[in-house]
N, C-alpha and C positions, 0 to 999 in steps of 0.2 A: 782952850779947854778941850776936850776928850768929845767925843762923839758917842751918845750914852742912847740914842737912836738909830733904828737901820730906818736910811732915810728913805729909801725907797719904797720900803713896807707904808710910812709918814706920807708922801708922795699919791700913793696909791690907795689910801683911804679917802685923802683928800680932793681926790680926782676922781673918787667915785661920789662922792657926796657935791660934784660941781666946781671944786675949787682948785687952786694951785699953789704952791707952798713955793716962798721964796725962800732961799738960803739963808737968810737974819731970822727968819721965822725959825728953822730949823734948829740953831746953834740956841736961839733962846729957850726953845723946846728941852733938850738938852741940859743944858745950865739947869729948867725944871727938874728934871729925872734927879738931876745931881745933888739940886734941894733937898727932895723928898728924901734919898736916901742917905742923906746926911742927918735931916731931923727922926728918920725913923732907927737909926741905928743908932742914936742917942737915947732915945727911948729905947729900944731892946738891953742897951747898955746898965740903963738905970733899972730895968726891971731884973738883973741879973742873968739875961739870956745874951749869947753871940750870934743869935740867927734872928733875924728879922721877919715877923712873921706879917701877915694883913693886918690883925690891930694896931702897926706900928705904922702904919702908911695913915 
């Protein structure tokens, strides 16, 4: 699958809030993003719009 995160930005969040993001962590993160805009483009689809807008998320 596709890297739908800059993980270093992910990395750097998570290392300011105490923690450390392993690699499986990351790639599932990812797979997420890929979710969301899979079901939100679905939805802009069916409302008859091609841009995804925040009510679709």
């Amino acid at each position: 699958m596709a890297d739908y995160v800059v993980k270093s930005k992910v990395k750097e969040l998570a290392s300011s809030k105490g923690f450390r993001m392993g690699s499986d962590a990351l790639d599932t993160l990812s797979d997420h993003v890929a979710q969301i805009i899979e079901k939100a483009g679905k939805r802009a689809d069916e409302n008859g719009r091609k841009t995804i807008k925040s009510c679709d998320c």
